[in-house]
VOGU-3710 file (C-alpha; in Angstrom, 3 decimals, decimal comma):
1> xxxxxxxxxx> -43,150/2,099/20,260  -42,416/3,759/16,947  -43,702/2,457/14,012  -42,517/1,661/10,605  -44,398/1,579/7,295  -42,472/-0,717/5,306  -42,278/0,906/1,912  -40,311/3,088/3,770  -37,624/0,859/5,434  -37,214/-0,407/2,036
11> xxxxxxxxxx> -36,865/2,399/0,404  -34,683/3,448/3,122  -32,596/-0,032/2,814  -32,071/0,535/-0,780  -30,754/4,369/-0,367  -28,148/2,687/2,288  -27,422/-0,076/0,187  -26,851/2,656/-2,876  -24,687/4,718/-0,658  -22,124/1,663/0,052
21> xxxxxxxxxx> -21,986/0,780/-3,101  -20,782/4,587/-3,725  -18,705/4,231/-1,498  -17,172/1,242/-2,237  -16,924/1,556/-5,651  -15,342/5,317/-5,045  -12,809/3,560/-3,329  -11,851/0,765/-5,636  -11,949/4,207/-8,388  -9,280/5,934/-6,689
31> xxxxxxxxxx> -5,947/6,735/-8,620  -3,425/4,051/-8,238  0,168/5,891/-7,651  3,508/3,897/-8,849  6,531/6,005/-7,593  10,028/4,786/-9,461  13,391/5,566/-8,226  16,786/4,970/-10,030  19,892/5,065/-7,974  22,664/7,829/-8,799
41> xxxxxxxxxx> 20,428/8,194/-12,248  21,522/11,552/-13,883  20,525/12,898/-17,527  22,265/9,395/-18,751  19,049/8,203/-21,118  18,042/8,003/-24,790  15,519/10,787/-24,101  17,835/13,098/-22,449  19,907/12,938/-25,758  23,156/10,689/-24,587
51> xxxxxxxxxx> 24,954/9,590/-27,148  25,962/6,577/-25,517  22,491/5,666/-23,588  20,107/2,703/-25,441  17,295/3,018/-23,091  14,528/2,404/-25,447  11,566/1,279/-22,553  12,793/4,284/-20,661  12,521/6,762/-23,625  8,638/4,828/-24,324
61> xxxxxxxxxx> 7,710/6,125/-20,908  9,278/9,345/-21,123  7,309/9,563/-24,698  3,919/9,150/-22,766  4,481/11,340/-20,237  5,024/14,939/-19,273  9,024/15,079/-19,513  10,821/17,450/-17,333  13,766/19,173/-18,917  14,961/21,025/-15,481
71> xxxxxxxxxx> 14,166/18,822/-12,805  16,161/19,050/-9,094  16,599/16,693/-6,397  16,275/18,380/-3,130  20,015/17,046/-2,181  22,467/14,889/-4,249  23,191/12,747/-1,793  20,406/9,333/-1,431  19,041/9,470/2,250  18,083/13,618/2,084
81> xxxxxxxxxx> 17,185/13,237/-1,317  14,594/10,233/-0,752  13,399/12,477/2,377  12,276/15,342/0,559  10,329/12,716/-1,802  8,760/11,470/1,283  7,895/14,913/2,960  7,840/17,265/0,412  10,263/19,454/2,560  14,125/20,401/1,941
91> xxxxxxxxxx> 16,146/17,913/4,276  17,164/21,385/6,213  13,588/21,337/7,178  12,977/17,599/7,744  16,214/16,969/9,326  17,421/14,278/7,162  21,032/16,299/6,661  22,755/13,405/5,709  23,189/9,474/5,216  21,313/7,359/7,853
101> xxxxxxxxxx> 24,090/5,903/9,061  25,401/9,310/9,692  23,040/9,630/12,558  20,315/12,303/11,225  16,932/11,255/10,971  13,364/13,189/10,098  12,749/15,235/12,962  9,904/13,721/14,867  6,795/16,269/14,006  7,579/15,022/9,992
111> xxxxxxxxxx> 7,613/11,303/10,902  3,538/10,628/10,638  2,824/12,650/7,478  5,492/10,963/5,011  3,716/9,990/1,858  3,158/6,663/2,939  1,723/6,844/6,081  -0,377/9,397/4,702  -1,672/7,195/1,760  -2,309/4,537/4,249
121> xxxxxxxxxx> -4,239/7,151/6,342  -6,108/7,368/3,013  -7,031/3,621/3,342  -4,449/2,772/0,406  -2,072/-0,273/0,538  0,994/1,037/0,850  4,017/-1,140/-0,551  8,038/-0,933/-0,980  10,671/-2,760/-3,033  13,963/-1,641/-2,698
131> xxxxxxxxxx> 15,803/0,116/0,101  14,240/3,322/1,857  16,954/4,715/3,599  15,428/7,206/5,141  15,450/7,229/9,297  13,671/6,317/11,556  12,889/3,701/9,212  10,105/2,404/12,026  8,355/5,430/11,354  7,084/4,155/7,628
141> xxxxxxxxxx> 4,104/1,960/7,912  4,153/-0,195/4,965  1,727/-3,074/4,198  4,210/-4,745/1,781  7,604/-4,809/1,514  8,991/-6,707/-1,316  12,474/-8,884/-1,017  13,550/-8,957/-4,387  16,849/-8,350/-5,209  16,646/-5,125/-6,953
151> xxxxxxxxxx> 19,256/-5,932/-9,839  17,699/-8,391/-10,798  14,825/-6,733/-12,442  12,535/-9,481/-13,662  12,806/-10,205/-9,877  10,989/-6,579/-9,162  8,824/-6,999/-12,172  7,518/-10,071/-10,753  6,999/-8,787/-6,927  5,192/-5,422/-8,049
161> xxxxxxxxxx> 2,797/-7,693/-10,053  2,156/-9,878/-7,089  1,519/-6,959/-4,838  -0,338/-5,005/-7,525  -2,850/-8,200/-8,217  -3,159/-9,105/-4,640  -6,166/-6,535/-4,046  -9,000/-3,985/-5,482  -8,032/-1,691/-2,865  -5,809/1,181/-4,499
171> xxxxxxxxxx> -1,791/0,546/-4,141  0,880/3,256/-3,572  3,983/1,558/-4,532  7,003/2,548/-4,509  9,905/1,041/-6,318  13,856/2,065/-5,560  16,056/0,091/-7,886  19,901/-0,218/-7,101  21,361/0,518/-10,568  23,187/2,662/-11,532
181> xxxxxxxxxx> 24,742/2,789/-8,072  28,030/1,071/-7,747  28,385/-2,324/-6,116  30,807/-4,354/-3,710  32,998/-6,630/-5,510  35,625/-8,714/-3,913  37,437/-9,213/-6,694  37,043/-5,799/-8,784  37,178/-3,479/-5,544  34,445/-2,048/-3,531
191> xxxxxxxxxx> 33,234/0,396/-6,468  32,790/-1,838/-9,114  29,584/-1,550/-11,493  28,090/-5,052/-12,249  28,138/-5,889/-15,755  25,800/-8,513/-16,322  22,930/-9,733/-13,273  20,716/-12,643/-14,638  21,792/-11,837/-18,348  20,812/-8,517/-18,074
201> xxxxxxxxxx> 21,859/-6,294/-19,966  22,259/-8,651/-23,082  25,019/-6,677/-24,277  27,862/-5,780/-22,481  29,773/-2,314/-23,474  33,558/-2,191/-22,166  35,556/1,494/-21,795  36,433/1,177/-25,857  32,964/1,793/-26,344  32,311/5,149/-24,272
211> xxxxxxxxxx> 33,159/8,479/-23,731  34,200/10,631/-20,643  31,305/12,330/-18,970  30,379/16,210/-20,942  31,191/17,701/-17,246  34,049/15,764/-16,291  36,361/15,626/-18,971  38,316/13,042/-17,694  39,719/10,086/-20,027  42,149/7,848/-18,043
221> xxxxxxxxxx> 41,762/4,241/-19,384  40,274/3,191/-15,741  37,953/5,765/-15,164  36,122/5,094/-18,510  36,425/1,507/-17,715  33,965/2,703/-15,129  31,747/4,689/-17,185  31,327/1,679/-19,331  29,941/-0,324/-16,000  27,552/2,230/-15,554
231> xxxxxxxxxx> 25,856/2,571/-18,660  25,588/-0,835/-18,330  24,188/-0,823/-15,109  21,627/1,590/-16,968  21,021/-0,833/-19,883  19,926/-2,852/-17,095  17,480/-0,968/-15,551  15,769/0,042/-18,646  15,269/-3,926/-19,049  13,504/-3,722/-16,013
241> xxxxxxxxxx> 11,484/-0,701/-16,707  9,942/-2,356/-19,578  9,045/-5,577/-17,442  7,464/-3,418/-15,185  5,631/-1,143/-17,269  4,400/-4,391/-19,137  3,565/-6,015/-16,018  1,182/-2,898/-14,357  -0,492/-3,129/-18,189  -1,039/-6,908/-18,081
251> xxxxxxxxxx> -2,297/-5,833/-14,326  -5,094/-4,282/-15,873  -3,957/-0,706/-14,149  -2,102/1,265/-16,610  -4,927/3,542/-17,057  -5,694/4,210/-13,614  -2,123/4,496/-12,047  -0,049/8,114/-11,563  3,339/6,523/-12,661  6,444/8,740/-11,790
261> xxxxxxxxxx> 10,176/8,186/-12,583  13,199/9,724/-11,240  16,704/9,175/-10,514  17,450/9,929/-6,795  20,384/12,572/-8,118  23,207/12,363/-10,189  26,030/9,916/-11,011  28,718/9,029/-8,681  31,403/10,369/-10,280  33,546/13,610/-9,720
271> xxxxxxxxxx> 31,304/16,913/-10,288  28,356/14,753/-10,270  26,835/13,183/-7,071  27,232/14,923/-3,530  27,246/17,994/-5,298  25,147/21,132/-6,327  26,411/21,147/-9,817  23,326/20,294/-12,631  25,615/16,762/-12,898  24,044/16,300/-9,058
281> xxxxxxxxxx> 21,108/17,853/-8,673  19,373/17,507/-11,713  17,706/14,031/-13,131  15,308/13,151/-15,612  11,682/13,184/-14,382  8,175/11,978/-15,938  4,874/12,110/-14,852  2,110/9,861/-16,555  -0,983/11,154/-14,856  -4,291/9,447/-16,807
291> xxxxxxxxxx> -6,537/11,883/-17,887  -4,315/14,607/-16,605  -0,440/15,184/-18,038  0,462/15,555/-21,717  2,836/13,689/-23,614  4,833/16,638/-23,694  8,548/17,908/-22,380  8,212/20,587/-20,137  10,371/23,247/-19,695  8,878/23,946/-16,390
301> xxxxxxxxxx> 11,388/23,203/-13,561  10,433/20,822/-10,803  11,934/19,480/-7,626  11,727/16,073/-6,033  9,964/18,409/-3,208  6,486/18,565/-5,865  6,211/14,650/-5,431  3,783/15,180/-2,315  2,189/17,492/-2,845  1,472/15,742/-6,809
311> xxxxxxxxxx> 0,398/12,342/-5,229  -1,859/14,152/-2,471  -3,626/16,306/-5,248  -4,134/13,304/-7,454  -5,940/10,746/-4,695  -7,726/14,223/-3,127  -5,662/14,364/0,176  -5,296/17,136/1,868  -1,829/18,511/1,997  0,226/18,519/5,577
321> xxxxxxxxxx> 1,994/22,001/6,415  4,814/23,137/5,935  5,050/22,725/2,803  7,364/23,519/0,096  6,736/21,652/-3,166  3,876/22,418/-5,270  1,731/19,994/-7,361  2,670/19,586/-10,925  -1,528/19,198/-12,206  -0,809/22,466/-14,170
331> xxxxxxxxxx> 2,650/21,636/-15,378  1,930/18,373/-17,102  -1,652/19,560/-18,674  1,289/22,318/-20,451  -0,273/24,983/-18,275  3,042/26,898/-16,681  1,642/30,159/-15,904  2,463/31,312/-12,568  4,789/28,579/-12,112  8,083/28,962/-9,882
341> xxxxxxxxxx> 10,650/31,310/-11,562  13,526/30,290/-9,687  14,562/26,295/-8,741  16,213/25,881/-5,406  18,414/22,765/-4,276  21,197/22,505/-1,209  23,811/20,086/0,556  24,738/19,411/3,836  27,486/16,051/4,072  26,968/12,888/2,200
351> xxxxxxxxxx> 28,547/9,968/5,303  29,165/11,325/8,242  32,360/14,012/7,033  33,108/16,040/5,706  30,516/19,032/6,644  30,311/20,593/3,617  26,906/23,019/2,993  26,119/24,626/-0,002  23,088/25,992/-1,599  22,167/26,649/-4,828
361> xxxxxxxxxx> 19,452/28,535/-6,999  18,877/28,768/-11,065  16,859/30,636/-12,875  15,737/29,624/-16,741  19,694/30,753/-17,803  22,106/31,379/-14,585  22,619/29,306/-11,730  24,335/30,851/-8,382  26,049/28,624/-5,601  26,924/29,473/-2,628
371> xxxxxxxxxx> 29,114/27,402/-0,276  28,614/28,232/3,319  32,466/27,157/4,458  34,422/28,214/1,336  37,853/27,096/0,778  37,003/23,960/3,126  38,987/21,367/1,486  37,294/18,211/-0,433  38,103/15,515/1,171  35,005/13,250/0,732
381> xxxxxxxxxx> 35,816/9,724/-0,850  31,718/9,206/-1,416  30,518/6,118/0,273  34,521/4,868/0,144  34,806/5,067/-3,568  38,012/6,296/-5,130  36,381/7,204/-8,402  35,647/10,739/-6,905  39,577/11,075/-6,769  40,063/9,788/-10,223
391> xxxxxxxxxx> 40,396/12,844/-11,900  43,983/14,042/-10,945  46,390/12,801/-13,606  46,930/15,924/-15,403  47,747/13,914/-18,530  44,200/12,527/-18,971  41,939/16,094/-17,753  40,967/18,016/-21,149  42,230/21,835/-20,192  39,180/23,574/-20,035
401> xxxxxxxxxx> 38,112/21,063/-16,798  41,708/22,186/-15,075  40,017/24,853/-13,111  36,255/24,044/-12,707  38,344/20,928/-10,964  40,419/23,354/-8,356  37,457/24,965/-7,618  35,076/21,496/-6,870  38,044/20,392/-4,678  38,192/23,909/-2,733
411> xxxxxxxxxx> 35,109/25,946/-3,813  35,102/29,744/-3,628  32,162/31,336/-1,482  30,247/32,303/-4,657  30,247/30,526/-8,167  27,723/31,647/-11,236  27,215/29,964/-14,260  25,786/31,196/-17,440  23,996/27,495/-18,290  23,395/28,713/-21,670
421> xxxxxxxxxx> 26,868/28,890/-22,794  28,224/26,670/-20,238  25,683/24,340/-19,226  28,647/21,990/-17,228  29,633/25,172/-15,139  33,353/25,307/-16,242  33,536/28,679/-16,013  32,462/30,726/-13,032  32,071/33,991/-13,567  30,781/35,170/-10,256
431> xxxxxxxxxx> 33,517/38,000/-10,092  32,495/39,684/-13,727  31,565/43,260/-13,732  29,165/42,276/-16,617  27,480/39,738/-13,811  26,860/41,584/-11,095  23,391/42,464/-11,573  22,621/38,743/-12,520  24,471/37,840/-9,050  22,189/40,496/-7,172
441> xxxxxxxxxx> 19,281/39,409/-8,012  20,008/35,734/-7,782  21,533/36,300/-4,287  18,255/38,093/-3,285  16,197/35,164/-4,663  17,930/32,306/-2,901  17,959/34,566/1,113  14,070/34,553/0,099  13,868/31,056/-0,453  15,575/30,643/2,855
451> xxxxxxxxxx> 13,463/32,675/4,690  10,826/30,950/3,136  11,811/27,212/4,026  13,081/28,623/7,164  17,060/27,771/6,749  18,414/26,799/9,882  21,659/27,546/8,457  21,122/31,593/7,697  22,702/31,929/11,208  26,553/31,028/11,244
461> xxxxxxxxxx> 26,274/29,794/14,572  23,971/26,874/13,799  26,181/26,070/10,946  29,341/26,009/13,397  27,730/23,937/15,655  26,823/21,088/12,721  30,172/21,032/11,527  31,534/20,540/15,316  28,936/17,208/15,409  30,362/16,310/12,194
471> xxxxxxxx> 33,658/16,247/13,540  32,195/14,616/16,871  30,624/11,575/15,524  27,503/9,793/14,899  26,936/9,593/18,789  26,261/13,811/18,936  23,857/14,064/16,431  19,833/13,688/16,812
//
């Protein structure tokens, strides 16, 4: 029988007992990740230089983090936009085309690697207030999933502090609120903006007190009417952002949680949402990584696609493949050697028709589009909302907007845009002798990033056959 001296189990006890306590403690050490989503949020804040925006708690954060000047959703459109948060992949690669209740859904060798799952994997608790919309929404495995009404933002405030205090183990949690998106109304129609939800925001601003949009133009009585409900819908949610940034303080965690914000794409208005025009795609985005990002704005552009690979790198997970965002460490330390040159985005549909598929590619001054079915007319009343009609009483469109309007209704296979000296692409100039070196090498740059990602929709027939499901139904699609 062997035999024990027992300064040595002792000794022995106390190096196991040390190595727990390592363990345990490395654990309860681990970075803390709070992801924030805003609903059909474009460039409409204080810190984005609005002129209408108050968004003071929104511009504090912004101040405190690495702010991203040029920074892309994957898709303009919610479900493949929140996909390509989840997976890090375009939605031509995850499969998430379109809405939910259009029928797509991540294809199934994506579905166990999503953020969450992974974080859980991790051994963090993984919690969600606020819709997901991404399918199959069985495939998320969540710990917590929070009720509150998300515009009513003390409401959130309150239910991320009780899911943030209910344990030392580290949290990912991830918070989508509703506003700025449009709500039902009875008695205002099915696209109106709410005003006021629990008092918030305290004050109220009517169409007298805005402007049209800088890329729309557009100044019809009702339409800014409209505009007025959604900066008030954004009043709102900075409320909310400053409950909840008080709240994670008060928590004890603001020092040891990656906090990012970003709106989901642009604002549901003509030229904006369900588009690949910079009204769509691009959003404001901050990072506030302790001991890691710079108060700084970066000029570095991003895509919704680096949110993966960001939160992996932070918690020290190891990264699934494929793979096509990068992690912004260097970015928001100010380092942005080496970074991408070129920023990539796409669309597919937005409901179920129609099939309309575009892709897009900028560099730090042009931006090229090209739609895949040109000519195809517009015909898309987003989620059932008139306001993407609005703009067709000639009496109330500025003229420059005349045009860049013809062509969002019935795009032309190529557009270019000099975002310098037209950064609300008015004026495409894809047919200029002066531009056709710019449009070579942009058009070389995009066919590599689809090569890259491994477009589906390079080959004509597979783009045939999607629009022919389209046209099918929900029923034909997998």
């Amino acid at each position: 029988m062997a035999r024990f001296h027992p300064r040595l189990l002792s000794i022995a006890s106390l190096l196991l007992g040390l190595l727990l306590s390592a363990s345990s403690a490395s654990s309860q050490n681990r970075i803390n990740v709070l992801l924030v989503t805003s609903d059909d949020l474009g460039l409409q804040l204080g810190c984005y230089g609005d002129p209408v925006a108050v968004t003071p708690h929104l511009d504090a954060l912004a101040a405190d983090s690495t702010r991203f000047n040029v920074a892309y959703v994957a898709q303009a459109s919610c479900s493949p936009s929140r996909s390509a948060m989840f997976t890090g992949l375009y939605p031509h690669t995850n499969g998430q085309y379109a809405l939910t209740n259009s029928g797509y859904s991540l294809h199934r060798q994506f579905r166990d690697a999503t953020l969450p799952n992974r974080l859980a994997q991790e051994g963090y608790r993984t919690g969600i207030i606020g819709k997901l919309h991404v399918a199959p929404e069985s495939s998320f495995h969540w710990s917590f999933r929070g009720k509150a009404n998300t515009r009513d933002v003390a409401s959130v405030a309150n239910t991320a502090a009780e899911f943030i205090g209910a344990s030392s183990q580290p949290f990912f949690l991830m918070i989508n609120y509703s506003d700025p998106h449009w709500e039902r109304n009875q008695g205002k129609g099915p696209w109106f903006f709410q005003d006021q939800v629990e008092g918030q925001p305290v004050t109220v601003l009517t169409g007298k007190d805005v402007r049209p949009f800088p890329f729309q133009g557009y100044r019809a009585p009702q339409h800014l009417d409209r505009i007025a409900g959604y900066y008030n819908a954004v009043h709102r949610l900075d409320a909310g952002i400053g409950m909840l940034m008080a709240k994670l303080k008060s928590s004890g965690h603001s020092e040891d949680t990656l906090v990012l914000f970003l709106g989901d794409h642009g604002p549901p208005f003509a030229r904006g949402k369900t588009t690949c025009y910079e009204a769509g795609l691009r959003v404001p985005f901050f990072v506030r990584w302790p001991g890691v990002s710079k108060p700084i704005v970066s000029d570095a552009m991003v895509s919704s696609v680096d949110i993966v690979p960001t939160v992996l790198d932070a918690v020290g997970a190891p990264l699934p493949t494929p793979m096509h965002g990068h992690s912004l460490r260097k970015p928001v330390a100010g380092d942005t050697s080496d970074w991408r040159p070129y920023l990539a985005a796409e669309f597919h549909s937005h409901g179920l028709t129609p099939f309309f598929p575009r892709r897009a590619i900028r560099d730090d001054r042009y931006k090229l589009i090209h739609n895949l079915l040109p000519g195809n007319p517009l015909q898309i009343r987003m989620d059932g909302d008139p306001g993407m009609d609005e703009p067709r009483d000639p009496k109330y469109i500025e003229s420059e907007f005349e045009r860049a309007y013809q062509n969002w209704a019935a795009p032309p296979q190529w557009e270019l845009f000099d975002l310098e000296s037209d950064p609300w692409e008015l004026h495409n100039v894809a047919g200029e002798p002066s531009m056709a070196a710019v449009r070579t090498r942009l058009t070389a740059a995009l066919a590599e990033w689809e090569s890259e990602t491994a477009d589906p929709l390079r080959d004509p027939r597979f783009v045939e056959e999607m629009a022919a499901r389209a046209k099918a139904g929900p029923a034909s699609k997998k």
